[in-house]
PAKOLDREN-956803 format. One record per residue: x, y, z of N, C-alpha, C, O in turn; residue in one letter. Coordinates in steps of 0.2 Angstrom, whole numbers, padded with zeros to 4 digits, always signed. Atoms other than C-alpha are relative to their C-alpha. Example, Ala and Ser with C-alpha at 12.3 -4.5 7.8 and 13.67 -1.06 7.14 Angstrom:
2
+0004-0006+0000+0062-0022+0039+0004+0006+0000+0009+0005+0003a/-0004-0006-0001+0068-0005+0036-0004+0005+0003-0001+0011+0004s/
This chain:
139
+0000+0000+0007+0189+0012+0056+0004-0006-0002+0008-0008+0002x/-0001+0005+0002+0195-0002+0046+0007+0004-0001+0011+0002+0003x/-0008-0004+0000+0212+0009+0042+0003-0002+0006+0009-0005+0007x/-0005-0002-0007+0215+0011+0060+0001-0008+0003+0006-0010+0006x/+0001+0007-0005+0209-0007+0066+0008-0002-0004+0013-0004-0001x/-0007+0003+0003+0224-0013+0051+0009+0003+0003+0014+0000+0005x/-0005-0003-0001+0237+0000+0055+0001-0002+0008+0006-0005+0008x/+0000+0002-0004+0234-0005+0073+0002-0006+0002+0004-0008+0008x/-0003+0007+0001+0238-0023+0068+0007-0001-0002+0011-0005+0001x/-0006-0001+0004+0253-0020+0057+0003+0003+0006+0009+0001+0006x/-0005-0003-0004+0260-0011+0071+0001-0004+0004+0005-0001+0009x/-0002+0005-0006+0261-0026+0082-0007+0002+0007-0006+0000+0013x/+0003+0000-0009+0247-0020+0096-0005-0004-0003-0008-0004-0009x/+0003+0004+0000+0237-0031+0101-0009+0001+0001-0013-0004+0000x/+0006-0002+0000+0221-0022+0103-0003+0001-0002-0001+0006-0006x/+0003-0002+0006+0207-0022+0092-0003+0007+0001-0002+0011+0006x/+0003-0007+0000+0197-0008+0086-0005+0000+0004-0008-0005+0006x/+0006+0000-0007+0183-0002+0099-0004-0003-0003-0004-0003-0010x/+0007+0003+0001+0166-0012+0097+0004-0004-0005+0000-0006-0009x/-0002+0006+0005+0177-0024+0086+0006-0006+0004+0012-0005+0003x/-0004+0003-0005+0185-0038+0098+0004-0005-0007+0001-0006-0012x/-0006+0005+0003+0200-0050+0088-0007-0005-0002-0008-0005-0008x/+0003+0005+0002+0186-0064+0088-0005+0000-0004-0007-0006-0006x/+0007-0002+0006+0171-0055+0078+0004+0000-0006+0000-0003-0010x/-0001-0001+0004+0182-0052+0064+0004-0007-0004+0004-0008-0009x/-0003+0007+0001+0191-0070+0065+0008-0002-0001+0010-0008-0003x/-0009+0001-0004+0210-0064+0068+0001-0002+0006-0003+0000+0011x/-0006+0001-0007+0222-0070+0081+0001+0008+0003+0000+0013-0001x/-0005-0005-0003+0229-0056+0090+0009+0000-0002+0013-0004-0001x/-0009+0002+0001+0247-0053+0084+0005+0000+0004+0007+0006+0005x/-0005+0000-0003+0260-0058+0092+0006-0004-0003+0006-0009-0007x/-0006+0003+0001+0277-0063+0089+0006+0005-0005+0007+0011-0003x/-0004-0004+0005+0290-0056+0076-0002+0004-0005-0008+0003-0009x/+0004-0004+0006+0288-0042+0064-0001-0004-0008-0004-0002-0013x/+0000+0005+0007+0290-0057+0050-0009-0002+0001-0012-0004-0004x/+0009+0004+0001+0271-0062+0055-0004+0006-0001-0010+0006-0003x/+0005-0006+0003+0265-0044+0053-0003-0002-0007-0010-0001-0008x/+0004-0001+0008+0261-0047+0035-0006-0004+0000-0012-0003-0002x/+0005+0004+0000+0254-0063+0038-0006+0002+0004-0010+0002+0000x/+0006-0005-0002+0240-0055+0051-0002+0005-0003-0007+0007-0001x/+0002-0008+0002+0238-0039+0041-0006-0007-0007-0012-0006-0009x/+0004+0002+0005+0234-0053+0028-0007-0005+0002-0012-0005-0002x/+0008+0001-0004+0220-0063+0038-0003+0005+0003-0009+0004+0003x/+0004-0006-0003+0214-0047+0047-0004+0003-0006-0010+0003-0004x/+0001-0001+0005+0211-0042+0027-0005-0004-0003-0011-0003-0005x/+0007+0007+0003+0202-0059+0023-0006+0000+0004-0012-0002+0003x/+0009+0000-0006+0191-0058+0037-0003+0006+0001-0008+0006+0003x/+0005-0005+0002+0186-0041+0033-0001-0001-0008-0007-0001-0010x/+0003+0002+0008+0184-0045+0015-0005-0007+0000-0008-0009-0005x/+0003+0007-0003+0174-0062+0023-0006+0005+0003-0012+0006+0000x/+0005-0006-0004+0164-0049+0033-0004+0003-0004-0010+0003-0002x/+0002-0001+0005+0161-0039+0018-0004-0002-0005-0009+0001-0008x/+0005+0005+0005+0155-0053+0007-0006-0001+0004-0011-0001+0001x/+0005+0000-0001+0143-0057+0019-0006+0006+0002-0012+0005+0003x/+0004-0006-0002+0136-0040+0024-0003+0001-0009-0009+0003-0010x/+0003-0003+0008+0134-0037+0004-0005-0006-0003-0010-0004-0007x/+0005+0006+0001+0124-0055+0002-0005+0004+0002-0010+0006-0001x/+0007+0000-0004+0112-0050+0016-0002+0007-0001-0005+0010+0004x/+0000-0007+0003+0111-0032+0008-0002-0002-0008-0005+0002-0011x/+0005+0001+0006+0106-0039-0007-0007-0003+0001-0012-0002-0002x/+0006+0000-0002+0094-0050+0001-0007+0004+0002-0012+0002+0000x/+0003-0005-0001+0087-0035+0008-0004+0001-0006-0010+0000-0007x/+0002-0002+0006+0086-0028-0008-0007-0003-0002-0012+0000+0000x/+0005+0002+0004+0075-0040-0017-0006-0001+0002-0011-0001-0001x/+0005-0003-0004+0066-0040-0003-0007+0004-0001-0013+0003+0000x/+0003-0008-0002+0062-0023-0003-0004+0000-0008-0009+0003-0009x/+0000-0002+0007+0061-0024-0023-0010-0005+0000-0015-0003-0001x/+0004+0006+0001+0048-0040-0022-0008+0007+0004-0014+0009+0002x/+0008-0003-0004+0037-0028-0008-0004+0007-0005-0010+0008-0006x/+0002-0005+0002+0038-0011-0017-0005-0003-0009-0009+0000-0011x/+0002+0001+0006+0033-0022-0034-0011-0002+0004-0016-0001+0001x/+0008+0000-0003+0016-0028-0021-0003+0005+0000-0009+0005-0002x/+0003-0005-0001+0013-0013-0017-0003+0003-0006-0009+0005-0004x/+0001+0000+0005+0012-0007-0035-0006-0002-0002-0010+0001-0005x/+0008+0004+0003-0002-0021-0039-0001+0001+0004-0007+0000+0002x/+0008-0001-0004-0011-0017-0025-0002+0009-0003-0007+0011-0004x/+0004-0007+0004-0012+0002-0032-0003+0001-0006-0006+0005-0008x/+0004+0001+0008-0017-0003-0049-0007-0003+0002-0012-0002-0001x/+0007+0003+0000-0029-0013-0043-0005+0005+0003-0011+0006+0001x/+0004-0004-0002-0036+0000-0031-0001+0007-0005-0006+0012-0005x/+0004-0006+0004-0036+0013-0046-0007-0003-0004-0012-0001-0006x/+0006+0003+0004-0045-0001-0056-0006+0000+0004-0012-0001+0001x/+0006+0000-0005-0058-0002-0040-0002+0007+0000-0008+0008-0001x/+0000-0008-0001-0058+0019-0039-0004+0002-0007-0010+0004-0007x/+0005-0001+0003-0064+0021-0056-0003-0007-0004-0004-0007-0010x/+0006+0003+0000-0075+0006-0057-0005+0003+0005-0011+0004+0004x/+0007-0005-0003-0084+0015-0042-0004+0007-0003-0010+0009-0002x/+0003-0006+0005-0085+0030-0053-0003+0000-0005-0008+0004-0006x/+0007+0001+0007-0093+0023-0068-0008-0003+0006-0013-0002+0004x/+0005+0003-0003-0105+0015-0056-0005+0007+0002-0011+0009+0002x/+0006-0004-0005-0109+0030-0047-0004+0005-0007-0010+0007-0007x/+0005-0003+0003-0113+0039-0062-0005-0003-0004-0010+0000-0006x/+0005+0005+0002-0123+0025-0070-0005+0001+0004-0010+0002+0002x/+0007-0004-0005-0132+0029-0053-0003+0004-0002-0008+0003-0005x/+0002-0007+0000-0133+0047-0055-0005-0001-0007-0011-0001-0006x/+0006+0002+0005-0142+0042-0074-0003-0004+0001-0007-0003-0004x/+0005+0002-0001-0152+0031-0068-0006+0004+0002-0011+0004-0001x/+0004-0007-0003-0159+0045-0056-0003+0002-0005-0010+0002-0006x/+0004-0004+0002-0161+0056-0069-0007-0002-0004-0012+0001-0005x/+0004+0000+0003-0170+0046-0079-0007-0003+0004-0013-0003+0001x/+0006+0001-0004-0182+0039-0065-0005+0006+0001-0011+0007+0002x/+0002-0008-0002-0183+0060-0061-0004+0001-0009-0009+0005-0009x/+0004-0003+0006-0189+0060-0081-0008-0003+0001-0013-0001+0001x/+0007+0004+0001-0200+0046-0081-0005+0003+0004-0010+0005+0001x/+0005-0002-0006-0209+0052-0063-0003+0006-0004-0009+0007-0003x/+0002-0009+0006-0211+0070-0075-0005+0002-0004-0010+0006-0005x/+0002+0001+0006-0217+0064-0088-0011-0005+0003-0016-0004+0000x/+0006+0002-0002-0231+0053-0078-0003+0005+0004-0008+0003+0007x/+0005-0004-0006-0237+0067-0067-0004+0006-0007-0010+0008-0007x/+0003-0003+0006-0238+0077-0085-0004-0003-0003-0007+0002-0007x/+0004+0005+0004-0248+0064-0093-0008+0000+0007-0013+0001+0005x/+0005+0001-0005-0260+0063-0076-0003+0007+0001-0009+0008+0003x/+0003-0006+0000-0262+0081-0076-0006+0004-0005-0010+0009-0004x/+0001-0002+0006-0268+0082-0093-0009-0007+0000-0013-0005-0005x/+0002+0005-0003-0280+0066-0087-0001-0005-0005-0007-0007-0006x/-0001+0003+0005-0274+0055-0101-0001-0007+0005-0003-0011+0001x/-0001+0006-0004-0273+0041-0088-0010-0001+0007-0011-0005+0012x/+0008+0003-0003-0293+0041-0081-0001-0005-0001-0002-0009+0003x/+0002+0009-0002-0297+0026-0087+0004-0005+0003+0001-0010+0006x/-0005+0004-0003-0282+0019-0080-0001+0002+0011+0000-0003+0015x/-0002-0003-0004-0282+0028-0065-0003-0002+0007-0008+0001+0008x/+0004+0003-0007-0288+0020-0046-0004+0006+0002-0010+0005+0003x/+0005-0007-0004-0296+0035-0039-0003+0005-0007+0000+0007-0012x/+0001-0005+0007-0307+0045-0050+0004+0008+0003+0007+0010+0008x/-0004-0007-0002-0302+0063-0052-0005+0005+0002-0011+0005+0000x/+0007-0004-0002-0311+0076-0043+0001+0006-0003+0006+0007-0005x/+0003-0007+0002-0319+0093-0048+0000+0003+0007-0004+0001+0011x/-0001-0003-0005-0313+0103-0035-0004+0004+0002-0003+0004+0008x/+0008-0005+0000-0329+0115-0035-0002-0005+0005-0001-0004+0011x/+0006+0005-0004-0339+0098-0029+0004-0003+0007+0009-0006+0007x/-0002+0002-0006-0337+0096-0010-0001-0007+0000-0006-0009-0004x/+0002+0005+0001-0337+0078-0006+0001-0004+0010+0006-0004+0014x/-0001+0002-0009-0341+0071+0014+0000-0007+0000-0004-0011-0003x/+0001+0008-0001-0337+0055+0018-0002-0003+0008+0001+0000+0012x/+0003+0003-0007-0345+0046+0033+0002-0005+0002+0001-0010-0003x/-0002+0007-0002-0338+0030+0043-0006-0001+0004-0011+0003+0007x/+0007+0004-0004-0351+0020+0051+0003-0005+0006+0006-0010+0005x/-0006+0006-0004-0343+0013+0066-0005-0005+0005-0008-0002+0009x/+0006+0004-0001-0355-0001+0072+0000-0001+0009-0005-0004+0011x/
């Protein structure tokens, strides 16, 4: 810890803290008279407050980062809800088309049934009673 690593300096030994070697942080090792203690406690301090500033830089970097993506993502779900219900109005646009294709075809089988459409009608209509034989002539 950053405690331990200081008190460990101020006390004159020369060993850094585990996994933090003298020249990652950017002190000396101290050596000499307890008159330089202070001085070391006070670059040991600057190079972790150096250390600090830069870990808090690249920790905001992150940040807006992270703000820029979470803000992407965002516009891509608005857009996919605006895709989500445009496929909805479509599909029910389908579904009433249908019905009304299902109306019209109703309305013409009613209308044929009735035999309002004989003049129009490519095949005549048959009297079911009257059998009717058709013959091919195959030459």
């Amino acid at each position: 810890s950053l405690l331990a690593h200081v008190a460990a300096r101020v006390g004159g030994q020369s060993s850094p803290a585990p996994g933090k070697p003298h020249e990652r942080c950017g002190a000396a090792p101290m050596t000499g008279p307890p008159s330089a203690a202070g001085g070391g406690l006070e670059e040991a301090l600057q190079a972790e407050h150096d250390t600090l500033e830069d870990l808090k830089t690249m920790m905001q970097m992150t940040m807006e980062r992270m703000q820029k993506a979470i803000h992407k993502v965002q516009r891509e779900e608005a857009s996919l809800e605006r895709d989500r219900e445009k496929l909805e109005e479509d599909l029910a646009d389908v579904h009433q088309r249908e019905a009304e294709v299902d109306r019209l075809r109703a309305e013409i089988d009613a209308l044929k049934s009735r035999g309002l459409f004989a003049c129009c009608a490519a095949r005549p209509r048959l009297d079911p009673d009257v059998e009717v034989a058709v013959h091919h002539h195959h030459p």
